[in-house]
N, C-alpha and C positions, 0 to 999 in steps of 0.2 A: 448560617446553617452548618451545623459539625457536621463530620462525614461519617458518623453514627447515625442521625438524624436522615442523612441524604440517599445511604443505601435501604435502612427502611422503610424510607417512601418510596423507593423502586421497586421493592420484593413487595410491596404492598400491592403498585398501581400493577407490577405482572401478575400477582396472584388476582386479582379481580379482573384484570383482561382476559386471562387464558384458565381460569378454575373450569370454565366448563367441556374446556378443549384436551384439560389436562391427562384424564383418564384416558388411558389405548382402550380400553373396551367398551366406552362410552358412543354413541351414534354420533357425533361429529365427529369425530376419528376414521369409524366408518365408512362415513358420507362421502367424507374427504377421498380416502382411497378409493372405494369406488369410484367414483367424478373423475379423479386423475389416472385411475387405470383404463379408462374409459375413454379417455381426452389421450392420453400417451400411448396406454399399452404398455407393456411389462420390456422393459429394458431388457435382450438376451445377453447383452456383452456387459452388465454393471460388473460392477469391482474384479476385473478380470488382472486388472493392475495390480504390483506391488508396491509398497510402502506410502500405505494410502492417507499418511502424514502427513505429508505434503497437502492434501486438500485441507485437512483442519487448519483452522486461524491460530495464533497464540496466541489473540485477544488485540484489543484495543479499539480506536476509532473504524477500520478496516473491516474488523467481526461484526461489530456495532452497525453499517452501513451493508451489510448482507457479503463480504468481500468485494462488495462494486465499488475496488478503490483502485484498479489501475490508470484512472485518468486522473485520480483526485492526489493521490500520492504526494500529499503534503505534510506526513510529519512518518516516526522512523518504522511506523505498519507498512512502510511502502515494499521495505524488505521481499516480503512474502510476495506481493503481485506484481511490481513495477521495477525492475533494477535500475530504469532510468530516473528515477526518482530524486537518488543522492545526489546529482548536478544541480539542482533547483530547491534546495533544504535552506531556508533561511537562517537554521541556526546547527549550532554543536547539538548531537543529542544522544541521551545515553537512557533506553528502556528498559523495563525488566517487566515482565509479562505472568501472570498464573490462570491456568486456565481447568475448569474442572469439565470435561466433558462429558462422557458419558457413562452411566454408573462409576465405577473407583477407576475411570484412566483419565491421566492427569498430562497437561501439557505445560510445561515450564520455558521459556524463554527469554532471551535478552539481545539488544542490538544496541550499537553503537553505530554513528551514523555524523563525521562531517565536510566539509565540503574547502576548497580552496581555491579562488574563483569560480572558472568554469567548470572544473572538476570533483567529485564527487566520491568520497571513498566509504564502503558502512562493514563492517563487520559484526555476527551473530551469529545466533545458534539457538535449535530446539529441540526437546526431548519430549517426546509421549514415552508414558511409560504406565503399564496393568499390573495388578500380582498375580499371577499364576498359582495356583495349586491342583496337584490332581488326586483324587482317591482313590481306592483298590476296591475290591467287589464285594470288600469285609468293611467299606466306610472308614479303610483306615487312611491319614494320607500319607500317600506315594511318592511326590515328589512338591518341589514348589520351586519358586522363582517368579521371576520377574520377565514379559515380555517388553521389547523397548525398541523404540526406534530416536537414535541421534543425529543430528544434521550441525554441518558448522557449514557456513555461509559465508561468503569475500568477496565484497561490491566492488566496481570501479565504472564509473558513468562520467562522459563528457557531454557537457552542452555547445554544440555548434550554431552559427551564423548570429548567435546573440548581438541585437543592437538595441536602443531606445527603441524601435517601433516595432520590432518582432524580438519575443522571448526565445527563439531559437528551438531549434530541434535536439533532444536532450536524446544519446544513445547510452543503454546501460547492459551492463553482461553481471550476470552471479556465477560460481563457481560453487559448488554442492559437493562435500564430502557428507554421506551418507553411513551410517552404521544399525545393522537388525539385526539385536540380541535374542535369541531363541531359550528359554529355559530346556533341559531335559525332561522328555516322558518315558513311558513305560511301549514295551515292547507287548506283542499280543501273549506275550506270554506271565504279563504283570509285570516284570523286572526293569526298573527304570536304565533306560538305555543311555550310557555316559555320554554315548556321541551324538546322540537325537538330534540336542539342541546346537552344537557346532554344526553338525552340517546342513542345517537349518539358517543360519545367521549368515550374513553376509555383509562387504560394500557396497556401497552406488555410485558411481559420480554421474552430475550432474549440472547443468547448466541452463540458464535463464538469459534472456534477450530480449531489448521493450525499450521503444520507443517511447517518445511524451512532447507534445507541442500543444502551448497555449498562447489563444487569442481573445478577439474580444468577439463579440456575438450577441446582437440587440441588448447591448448594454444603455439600462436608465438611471446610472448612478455614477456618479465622478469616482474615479480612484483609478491610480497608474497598475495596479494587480489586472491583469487578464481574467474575464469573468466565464470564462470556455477552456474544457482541453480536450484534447483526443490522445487515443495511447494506442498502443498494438503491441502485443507479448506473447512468448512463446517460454514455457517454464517446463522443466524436467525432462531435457533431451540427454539422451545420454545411451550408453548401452545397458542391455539388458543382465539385472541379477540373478543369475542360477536360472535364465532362459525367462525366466519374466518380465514383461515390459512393463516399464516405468509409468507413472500417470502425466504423462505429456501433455500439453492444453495450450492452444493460441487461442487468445480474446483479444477482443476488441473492444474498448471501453471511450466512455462518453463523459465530462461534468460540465454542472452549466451552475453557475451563479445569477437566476434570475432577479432579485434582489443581496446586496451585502450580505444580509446574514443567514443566507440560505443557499445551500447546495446539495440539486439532486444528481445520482450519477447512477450512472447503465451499465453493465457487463456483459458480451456476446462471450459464450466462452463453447468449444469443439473440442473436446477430447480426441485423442490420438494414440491409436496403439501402435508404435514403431515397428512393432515384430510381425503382426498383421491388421492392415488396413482395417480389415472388412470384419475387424472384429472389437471396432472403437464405440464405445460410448456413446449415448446421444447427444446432443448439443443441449446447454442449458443456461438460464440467463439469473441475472441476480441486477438487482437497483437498489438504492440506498439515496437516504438525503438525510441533512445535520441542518440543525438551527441553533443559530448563538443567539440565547437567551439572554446573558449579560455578558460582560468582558468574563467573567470566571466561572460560567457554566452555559453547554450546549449539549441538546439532546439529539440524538442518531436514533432511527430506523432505517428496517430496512425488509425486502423479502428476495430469497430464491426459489426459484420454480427447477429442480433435479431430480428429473424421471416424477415419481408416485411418491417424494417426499418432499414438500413445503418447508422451506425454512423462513421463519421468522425474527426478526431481531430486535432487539432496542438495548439502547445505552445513553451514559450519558457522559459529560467531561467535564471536572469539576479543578479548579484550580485552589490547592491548599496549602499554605506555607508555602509558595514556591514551587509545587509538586506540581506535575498536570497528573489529576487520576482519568482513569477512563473503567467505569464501572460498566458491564454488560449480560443481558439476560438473552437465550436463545429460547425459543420453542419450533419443535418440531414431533414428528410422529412418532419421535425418538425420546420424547419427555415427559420425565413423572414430578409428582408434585414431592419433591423432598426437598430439603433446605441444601439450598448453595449448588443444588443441582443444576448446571449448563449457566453459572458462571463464571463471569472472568473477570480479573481486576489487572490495569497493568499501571504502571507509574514511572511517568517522563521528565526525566531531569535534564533543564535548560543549560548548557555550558557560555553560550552568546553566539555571536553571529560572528566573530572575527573580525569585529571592526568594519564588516561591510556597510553599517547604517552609518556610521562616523564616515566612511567614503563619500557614499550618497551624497550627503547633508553637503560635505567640502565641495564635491563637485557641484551640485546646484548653487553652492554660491557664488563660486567663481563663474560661474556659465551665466548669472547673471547683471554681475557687476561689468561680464564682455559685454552684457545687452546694452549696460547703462552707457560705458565707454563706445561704443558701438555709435548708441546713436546721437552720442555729443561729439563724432566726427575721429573720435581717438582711434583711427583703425589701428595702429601700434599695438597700443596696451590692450583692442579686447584680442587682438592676435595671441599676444604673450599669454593671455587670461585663459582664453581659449585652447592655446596649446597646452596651457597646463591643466585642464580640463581632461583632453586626453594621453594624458600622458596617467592618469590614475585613472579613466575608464575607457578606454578606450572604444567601446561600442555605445558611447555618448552620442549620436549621431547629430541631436541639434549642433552643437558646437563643432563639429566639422563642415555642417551646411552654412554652420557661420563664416567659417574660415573660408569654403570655397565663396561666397558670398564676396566676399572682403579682397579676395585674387580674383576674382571674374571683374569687381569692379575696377580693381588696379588696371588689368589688361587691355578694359573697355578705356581706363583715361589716358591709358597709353595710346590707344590705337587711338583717340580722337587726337591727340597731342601730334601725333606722325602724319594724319592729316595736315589740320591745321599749319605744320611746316611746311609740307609741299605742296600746299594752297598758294604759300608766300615768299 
């Protein structure tokens, strides 16, 4: 399947799922909003926050699964929900993200993202950015520009108490330098005001923290990967811009792999407004699940329920030359049927894992050529085997249970031996 062929069987299969949802003035539309103003009530504190960036996705597997990815946080989307994610990245990765959101504003992206044992480093960045223009009362135009918001990003995540039988608890922090370009307008007097837009624009910093620990959980299928995670994160703390607060948000997230090539995952997510409590957002939830179709393509949905707007998702990931793409279509009560409207295309270049599978592999074979020596009496050499077992992984744990195995018993034919003498 070319990946001509592959993106127009998905604006195909969205335009026939959503044609009839697609018009705002059509009565599902309608329906919708009413049922959910009705079920919610009208949020009084929505978008009371600045640089509401920060909530949109740059795309990828992440958007594709409704953002219900801070417990899944397995490849470099993790950026945006999970800082703890870069400890637990199997490979080097290097993204680059486009994203068309709504009507002409545009999100562009990119992250880097790898890891060094336990350690985890990612660095990126993303830009929305609108055209502005304004007209005068004669239709002529007045001013123009560009509004924008730029973010550069700087991961560092460790994974602690890692052994063979627990994945360990992965801690991650982001660091947010934020930038919001203002173009200039016009004064009430028509005259475009030079300083409108400077004193309009601003920094932010900002900071992210999040948890990630995975286990296994009614697991019916062999494989050493953890088929469970849980996460906890808190994103865009920081102080306020020009007295406005930040869009702060701790969730709570959930995935489970009930079968190999299937995983659904959950978001609890509470907005927070640092400057006043009592004037934060509602809570709101998002789930998402992916199924690998074949080794070189998996489809993602997903849906969020925020306030009196349904968002919907689907994507998919298709592996080409080497590339992972990740093609993805949104709808919400936010969308019109135009071409390439509320997609996004991003594309992941693999660098390798750093020799960590070549580890692996070494280490299991020495762990088990100790077994072989082990149980043909050599306690010597699976000692030797074994110690150099962890001497390159050291959170091997069979192979230290070896080793105390192998000293418990030395100790026990000592103690029988010191008997035995002063028996005689």
């Amino acid at each position: 399947m070319t990946l001509r062929t592959h993106i127009s069987a998905l604006l195909l299969f969205v335009s026939c799922f959503g044609a009839a949802a697609l018009d705002i003035a059509s009565d599902p539309y309608a329906q919708t909003v009413d049922f959910l103003v009705e079920l919610y009530g009208v949020d009084p504190n929505a978008a009371l926050t600045s640089f509401r960036s920060m909530y949109i996705p740059m795309g990828g597997r992440s958007e594709a699964m409704a953002t219900a990815f801070s417990a899944v946080a397995d490849d470099s989307s993790f950026l945006e929900w999970n800082p703890a994610g870069s400890a637990t990245m199997k490979k080097t990765e290097l993204s680059f993200f486009h994203n068309n959101w709504i009507a002409d504003t545009k999100i562009e992206g990119a992250v880097y993202t790898t890891r060094f044992g336990d350690m985890g480093l990612s660095f990126g960045g993303k830009w929305l950015y609108l055209p502005f223009t304004e007209y005068d009362q004669y239709g002529d135009r007045a001013s123009k520009g560009y509004y924008s918001e730029t973010t550069g990003i700087a991961n560092l995540s460790y994974n602690f108490l890692r052994g063979y039988y627990f994945d360990g608890i992965s801690l991650g922090v982001n660091g947010k330098v934020a930038y919001r370009s203002m173009p200039d307008y016009s004064d009430d007097a028509g005259n475009v005001d030079t300083t409108s837009g400077a004193a309009q624009s601003t920094f932010a910093l900002m900071a992210d923290v999040g948890l990630l620990t995975r286990f296994n959980l009614l697991k019916f299928y062999d494989s050493r990967e953890r088929n469970a995670s849980l996460s906890a994160v808190i994103r865009n703390v920081g102080p306020p811009p020009l007295g406005d607060p930040l869009p702060t948000t701790a969730t709570l997230g959930f995935s489970y792999h009930p079968i190999r090539p299937v995983i659904v995952s959950f978001d609890y997510s509470i907005p927070i407004n640092l400057v006043d409590p009592t004037l934060s957002e509602r809570h709101y939830w998002a789930s998402g699940v992916s199924v690998a179709v074949s080794s070189f393509l998996s489809m993602q949905g997903g849906l969020m329920i925020r306030g009196t707007s349904p968002r919907i998702t689907i994507g998919s990931r298709i592996l080409v030359a080497g590339i992972d793409l990740n093609i993805n279509y949104t709808l919400d009560l936010l969308t019109q049927l135009q071409p390439l409207n509320r997609i996004s295309i991003s594309a992941r270049f693999d660098f390798g894992d750093g020799g960590r599978a070549g580890k692996a592999a070494r280490v299991e074979e020495l762990y088990l050529k100790g077994l072989e020596e082990y149980a043909g009496g050599n306690t010597d050499e699976a000692t030797r085997l074994w110690e150099a077992v962890l001497k390159i992984d050291s959170g091997f744990d069979p192979a230290r249970e070896g080793l105390n195995a192998i000293i418990g018993a030395k100790k026990l034919f000592n103690r029988m031996d010191e008997i035995q003498r002063l028996e005689q």
